[in-house]
MDTraj code that builds the backbone (N, CA, C; nanometers):
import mdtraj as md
import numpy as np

residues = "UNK UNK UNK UNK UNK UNK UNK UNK UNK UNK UNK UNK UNK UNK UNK UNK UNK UNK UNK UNK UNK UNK UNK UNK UNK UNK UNK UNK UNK UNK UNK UNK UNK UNK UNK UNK UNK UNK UNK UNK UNK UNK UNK UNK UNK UNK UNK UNK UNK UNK UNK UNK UNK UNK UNK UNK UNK UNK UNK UNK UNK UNK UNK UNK UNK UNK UNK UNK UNK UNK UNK UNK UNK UNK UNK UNK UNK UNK UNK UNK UNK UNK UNK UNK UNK UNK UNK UNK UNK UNK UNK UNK UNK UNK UNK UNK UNK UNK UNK UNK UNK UNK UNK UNK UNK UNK UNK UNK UNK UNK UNK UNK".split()
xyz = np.array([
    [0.0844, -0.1182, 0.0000],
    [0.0000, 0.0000, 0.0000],
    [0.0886, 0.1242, 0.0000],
    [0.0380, 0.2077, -0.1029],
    [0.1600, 0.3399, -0.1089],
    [0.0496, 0.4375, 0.0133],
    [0.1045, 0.5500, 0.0220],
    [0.0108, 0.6741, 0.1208],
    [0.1367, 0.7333, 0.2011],
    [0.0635, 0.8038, 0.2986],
    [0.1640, 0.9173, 0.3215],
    [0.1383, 0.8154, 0.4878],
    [0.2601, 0.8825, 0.5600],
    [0.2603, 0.8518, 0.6834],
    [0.1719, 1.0116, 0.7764],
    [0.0919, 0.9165, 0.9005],
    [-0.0040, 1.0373, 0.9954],
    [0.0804, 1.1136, 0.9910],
    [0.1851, 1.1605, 1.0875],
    [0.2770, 1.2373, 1.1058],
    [0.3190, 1.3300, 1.0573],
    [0.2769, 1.2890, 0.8847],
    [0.3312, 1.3852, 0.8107],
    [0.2428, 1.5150, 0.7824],
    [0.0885, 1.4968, 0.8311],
    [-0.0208, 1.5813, 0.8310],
    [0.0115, 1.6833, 0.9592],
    [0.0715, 1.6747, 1.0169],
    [0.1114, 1.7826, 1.1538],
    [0.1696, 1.8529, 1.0976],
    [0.1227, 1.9913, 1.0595],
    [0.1861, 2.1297, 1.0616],
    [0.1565, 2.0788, 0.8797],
    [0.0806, 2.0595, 0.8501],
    [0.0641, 2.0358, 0.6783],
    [-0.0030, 2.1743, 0.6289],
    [-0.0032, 2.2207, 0.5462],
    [-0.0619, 2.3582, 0.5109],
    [-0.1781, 2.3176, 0.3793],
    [-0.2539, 2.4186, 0.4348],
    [-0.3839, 2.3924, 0.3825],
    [-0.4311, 2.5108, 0.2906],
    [-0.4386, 2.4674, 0.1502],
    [-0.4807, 2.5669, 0.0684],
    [-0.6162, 2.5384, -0.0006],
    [-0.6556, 2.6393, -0.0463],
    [-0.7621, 2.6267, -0.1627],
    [-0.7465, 2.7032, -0.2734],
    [-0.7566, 2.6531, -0.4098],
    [-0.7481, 2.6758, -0.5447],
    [-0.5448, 2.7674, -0.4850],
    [-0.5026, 2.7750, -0.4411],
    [-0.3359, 2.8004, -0.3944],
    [-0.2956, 2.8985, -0.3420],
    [-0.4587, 2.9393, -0.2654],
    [-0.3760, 3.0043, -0.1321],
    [-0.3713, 2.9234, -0.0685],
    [-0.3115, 2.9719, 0.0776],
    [-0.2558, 2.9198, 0.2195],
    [-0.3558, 3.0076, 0.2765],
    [-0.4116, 2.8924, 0.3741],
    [-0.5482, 2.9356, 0.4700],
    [-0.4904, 2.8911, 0.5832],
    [-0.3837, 2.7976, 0.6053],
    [-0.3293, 2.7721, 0.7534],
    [-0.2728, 2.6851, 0.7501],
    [-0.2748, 2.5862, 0.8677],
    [-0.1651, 2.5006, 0.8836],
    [-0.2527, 2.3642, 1.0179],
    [-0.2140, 2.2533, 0.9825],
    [-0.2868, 2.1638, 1.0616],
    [-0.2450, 2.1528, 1.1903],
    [-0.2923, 2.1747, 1.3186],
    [-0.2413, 2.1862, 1.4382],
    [-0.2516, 2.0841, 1.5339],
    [-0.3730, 1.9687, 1.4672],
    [-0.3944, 1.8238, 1.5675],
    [-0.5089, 1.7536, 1.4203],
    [-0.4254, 1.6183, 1.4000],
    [-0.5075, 1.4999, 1.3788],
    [-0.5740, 1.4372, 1.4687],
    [-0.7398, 1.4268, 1.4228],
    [-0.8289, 1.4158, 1.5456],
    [-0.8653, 1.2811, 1.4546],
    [-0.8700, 1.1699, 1.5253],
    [-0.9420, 1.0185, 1.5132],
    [-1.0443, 1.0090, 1.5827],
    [-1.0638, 0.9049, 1.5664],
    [-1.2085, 0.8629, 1.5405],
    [-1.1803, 0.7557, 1.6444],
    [-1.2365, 0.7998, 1.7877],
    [-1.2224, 0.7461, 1.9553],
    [-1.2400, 0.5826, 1.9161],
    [-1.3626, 0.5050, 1.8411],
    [-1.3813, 0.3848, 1.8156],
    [-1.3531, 0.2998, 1.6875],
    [-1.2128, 0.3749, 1.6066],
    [-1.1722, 0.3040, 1.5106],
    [-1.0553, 0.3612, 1.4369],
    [-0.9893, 0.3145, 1.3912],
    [-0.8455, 0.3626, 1.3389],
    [-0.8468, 0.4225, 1.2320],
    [-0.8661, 0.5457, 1.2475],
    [-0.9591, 0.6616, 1.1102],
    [-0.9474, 0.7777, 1.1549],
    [-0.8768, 0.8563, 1.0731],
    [-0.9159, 0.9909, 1.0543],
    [-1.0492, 1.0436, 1.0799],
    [-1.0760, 1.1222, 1.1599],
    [-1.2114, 1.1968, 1.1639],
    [-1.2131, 1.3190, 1.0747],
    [-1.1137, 1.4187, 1.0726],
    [-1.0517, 1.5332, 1.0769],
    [-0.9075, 1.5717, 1.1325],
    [-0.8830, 1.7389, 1.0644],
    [-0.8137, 1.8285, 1.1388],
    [-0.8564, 1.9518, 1.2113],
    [-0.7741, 1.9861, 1.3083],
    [-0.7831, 2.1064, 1.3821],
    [-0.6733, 2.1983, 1.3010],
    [-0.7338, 2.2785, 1.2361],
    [-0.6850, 2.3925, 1.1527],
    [-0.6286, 2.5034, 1.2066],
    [-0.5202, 2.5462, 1.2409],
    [-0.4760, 2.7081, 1.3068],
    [-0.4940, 2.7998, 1.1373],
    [-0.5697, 2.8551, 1.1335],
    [-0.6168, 2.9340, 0.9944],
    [-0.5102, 3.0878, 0.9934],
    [-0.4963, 3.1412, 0.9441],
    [-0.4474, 3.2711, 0.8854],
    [-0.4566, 3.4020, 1.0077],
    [-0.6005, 3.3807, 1.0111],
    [-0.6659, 3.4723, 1.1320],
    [-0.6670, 3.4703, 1.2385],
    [-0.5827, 3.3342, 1.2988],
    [-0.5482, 3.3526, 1.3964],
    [-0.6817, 3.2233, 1.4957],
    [-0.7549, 3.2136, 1.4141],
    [-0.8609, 3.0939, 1.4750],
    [-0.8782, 2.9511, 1.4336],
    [-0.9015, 2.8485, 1.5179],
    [-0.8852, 2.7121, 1.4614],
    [-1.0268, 2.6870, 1.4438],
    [-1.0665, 2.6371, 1.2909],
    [-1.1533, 2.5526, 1.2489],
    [-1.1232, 2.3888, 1.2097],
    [-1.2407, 2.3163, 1.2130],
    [-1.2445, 2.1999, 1.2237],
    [-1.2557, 2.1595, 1.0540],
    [-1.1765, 2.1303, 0.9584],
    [-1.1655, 2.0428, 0.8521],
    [-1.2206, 1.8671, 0.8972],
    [-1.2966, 1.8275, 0.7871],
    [-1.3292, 1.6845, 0.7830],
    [-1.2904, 1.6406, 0.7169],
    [-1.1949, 1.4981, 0.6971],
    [-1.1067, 1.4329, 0.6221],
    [-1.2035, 1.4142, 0.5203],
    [-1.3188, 1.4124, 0.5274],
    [-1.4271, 1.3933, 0.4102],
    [-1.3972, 1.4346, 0.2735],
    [-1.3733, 1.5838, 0.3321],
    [-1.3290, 1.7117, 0.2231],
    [-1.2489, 1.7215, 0.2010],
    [-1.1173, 1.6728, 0.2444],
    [-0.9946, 1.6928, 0.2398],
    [-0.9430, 1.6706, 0.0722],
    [-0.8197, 1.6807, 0.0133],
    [-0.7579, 1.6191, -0.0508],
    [-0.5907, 1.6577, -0.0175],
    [-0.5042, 1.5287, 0.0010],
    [-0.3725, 1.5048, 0.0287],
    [-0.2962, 1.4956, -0.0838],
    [-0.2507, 1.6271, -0.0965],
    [-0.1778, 1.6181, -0.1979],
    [-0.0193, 1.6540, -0.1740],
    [0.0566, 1.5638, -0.1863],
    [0.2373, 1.5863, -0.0906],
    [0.2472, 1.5679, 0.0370],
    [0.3149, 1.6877, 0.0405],
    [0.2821, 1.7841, 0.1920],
    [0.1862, 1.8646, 0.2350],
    [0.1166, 1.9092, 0.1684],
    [-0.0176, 1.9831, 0.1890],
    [-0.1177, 1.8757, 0.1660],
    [-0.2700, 1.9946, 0.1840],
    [-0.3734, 1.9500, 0.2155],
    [-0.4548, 2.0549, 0.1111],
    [-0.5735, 1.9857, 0.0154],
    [-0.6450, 2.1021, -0.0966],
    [-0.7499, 2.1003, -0.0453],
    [-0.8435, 2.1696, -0.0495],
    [-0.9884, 2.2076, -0.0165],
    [-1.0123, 2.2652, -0.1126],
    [-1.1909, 2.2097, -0.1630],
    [-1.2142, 2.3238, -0.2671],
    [-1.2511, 2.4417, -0.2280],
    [-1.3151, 2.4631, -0.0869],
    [-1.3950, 2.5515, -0.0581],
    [-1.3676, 2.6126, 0.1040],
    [-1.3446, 2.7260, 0.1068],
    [-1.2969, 2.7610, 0.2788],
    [-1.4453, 2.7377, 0.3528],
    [-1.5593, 2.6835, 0.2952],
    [-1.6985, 2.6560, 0.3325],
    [-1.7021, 2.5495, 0.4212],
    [-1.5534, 2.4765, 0.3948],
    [-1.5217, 2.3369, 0.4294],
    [-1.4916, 2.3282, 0.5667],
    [-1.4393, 2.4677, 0.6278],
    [-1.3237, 2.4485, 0.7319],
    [-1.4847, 2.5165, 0.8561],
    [-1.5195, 2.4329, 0.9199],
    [-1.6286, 2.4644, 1.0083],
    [-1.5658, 2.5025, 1.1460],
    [-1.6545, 2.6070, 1.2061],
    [-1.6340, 2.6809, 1.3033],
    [-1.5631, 2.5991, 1.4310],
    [-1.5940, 2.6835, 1.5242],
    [-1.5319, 2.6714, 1.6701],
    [-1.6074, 2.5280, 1.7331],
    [-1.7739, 2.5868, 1.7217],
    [-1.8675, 2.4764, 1.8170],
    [-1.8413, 2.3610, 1.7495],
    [-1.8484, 2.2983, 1.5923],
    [-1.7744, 2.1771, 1.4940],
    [-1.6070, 2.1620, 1.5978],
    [-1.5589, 2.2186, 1.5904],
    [-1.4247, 2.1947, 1.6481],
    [-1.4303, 2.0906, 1.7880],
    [-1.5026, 2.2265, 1.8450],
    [-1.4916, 2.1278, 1.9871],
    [-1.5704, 2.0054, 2.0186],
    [-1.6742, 2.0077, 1.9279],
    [-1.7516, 1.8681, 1.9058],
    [-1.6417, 1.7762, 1.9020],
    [-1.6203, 1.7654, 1.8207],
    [-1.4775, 1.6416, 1.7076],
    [-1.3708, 1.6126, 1.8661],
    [-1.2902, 1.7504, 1.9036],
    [-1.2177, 1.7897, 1.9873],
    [-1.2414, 1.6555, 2.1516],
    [-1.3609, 1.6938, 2.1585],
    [-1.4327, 1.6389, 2.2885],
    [-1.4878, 1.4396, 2.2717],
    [-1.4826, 1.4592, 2.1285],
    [-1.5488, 1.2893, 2.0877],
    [-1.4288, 1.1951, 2.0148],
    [-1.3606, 1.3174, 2.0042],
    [-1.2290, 1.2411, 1.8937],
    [-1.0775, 1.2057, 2.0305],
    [-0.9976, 1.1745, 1.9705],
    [-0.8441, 1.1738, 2.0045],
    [-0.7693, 1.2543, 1.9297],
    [-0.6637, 1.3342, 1.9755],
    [-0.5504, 1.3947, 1.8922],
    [-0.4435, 1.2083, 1.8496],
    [-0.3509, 1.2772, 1.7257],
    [-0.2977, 1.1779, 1.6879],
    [-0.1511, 1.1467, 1.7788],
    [-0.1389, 1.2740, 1.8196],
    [-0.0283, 1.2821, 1.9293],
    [-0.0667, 1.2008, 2.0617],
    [-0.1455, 1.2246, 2.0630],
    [-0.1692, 1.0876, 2.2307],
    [-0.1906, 0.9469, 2.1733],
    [-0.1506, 0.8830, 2.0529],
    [-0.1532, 0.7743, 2.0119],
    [-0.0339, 0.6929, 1.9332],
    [0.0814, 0.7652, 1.9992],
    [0.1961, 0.7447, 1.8754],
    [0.2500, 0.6570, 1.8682],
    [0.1915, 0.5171, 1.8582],
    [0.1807, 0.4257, 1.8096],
    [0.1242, 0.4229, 1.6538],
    [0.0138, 0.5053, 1.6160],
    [-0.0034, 0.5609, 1.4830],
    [0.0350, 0.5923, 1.4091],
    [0.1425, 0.7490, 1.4627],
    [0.2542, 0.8099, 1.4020],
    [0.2943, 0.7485, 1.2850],
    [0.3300, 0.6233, 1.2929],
    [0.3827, 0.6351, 1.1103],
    [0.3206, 0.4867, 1.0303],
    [0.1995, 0.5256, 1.0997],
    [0.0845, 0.4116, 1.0038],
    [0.0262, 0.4876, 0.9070],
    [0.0383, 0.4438, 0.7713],
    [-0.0116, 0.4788, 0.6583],
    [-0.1527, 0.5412, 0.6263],
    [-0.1657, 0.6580, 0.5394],
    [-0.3074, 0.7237, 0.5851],
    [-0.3586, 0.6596, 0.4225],
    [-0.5060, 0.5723, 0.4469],
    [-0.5442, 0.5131, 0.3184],
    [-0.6429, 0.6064, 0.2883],
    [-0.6859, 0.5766, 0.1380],
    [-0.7884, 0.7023, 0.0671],
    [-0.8945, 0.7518, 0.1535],
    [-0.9276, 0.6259, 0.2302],
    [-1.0556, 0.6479, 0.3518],
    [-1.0671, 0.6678, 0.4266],
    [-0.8984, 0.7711, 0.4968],
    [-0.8560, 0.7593, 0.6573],
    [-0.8062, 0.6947, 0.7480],
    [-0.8487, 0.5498, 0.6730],
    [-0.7661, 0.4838, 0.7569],
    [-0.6696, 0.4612, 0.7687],
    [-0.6174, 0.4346, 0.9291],
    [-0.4945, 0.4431, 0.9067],
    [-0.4020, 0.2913, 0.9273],
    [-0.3266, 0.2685, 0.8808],
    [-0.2698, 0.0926, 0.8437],
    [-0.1472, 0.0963, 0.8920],
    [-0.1251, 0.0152, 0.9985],
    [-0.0387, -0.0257, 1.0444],
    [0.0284, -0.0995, 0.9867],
    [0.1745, -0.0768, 0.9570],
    [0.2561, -0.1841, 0.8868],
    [0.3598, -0.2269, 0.9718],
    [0.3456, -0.3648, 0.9529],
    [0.4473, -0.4871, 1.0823],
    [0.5387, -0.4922, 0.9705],
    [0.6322, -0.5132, 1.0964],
    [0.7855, -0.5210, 1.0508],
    [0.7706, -0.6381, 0.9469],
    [0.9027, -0.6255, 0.8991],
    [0.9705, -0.7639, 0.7872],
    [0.9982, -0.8673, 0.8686],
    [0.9543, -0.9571, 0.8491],
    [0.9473, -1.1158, 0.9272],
    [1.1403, -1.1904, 0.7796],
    [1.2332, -1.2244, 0.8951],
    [1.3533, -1.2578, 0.8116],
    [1.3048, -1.3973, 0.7606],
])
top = md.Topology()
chain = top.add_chain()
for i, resn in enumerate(residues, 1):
    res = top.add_residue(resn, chain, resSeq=i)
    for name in ("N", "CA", "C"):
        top.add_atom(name, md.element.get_by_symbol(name[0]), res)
traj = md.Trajectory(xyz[None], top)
């Protein structure tokens, strides 16, 4: 399986059509399954909105959105915030593969 490693979405910058709207500040999972829920966005202005991996697209090192319609407010935030996990209190994750659907795939070592 090719994909990017979680890890690499921390501090990923987030544009639409190629501006820069911000920068990802916490991968939030999904408390009852090994999945992306979202990000916690530190935006331009100085405020964090809640992105849904739904909308997302991973492209490199960044992150595309078509629409800043995408990046939902404060009360969305702390919803996710309060029901989800950051990816940092799980770093065992850290460098499990992020698949088209979020999920994220653990890859076991090479057996000699």
């Amino acid at each position: 399986m090719g994909g990017q490693r979680a890890s690499t979405l921390l501090r990923a910058p987030v544009f639409v059509r190629g501006i820069r709207l911000g920068e990802v500040e916490s991968v939030l999972l999904d408390p009852s399954a090994v999945r992306i829920l979202g990000f916690d966005v530190l935006c331009g202005d100085g405020s964090n909105r809640f992105l849904p991996f739904a909308t997302a697209r991973l492209k490199g090192a960044a992150i595309e959105i078509d629409s800043t319609l995408m990046l939902l407010g404060r009360r969305e935030l702390e919803f996710y915030r309060s029901r989800g996990r950051a990816l940092t209190t799980v770093p065992e994750l850290a460098e499990a593969l992020v698949a088209p659907d979020g999920a994220l795939v653990v890859q076991l070592p090479a057996r000699c």
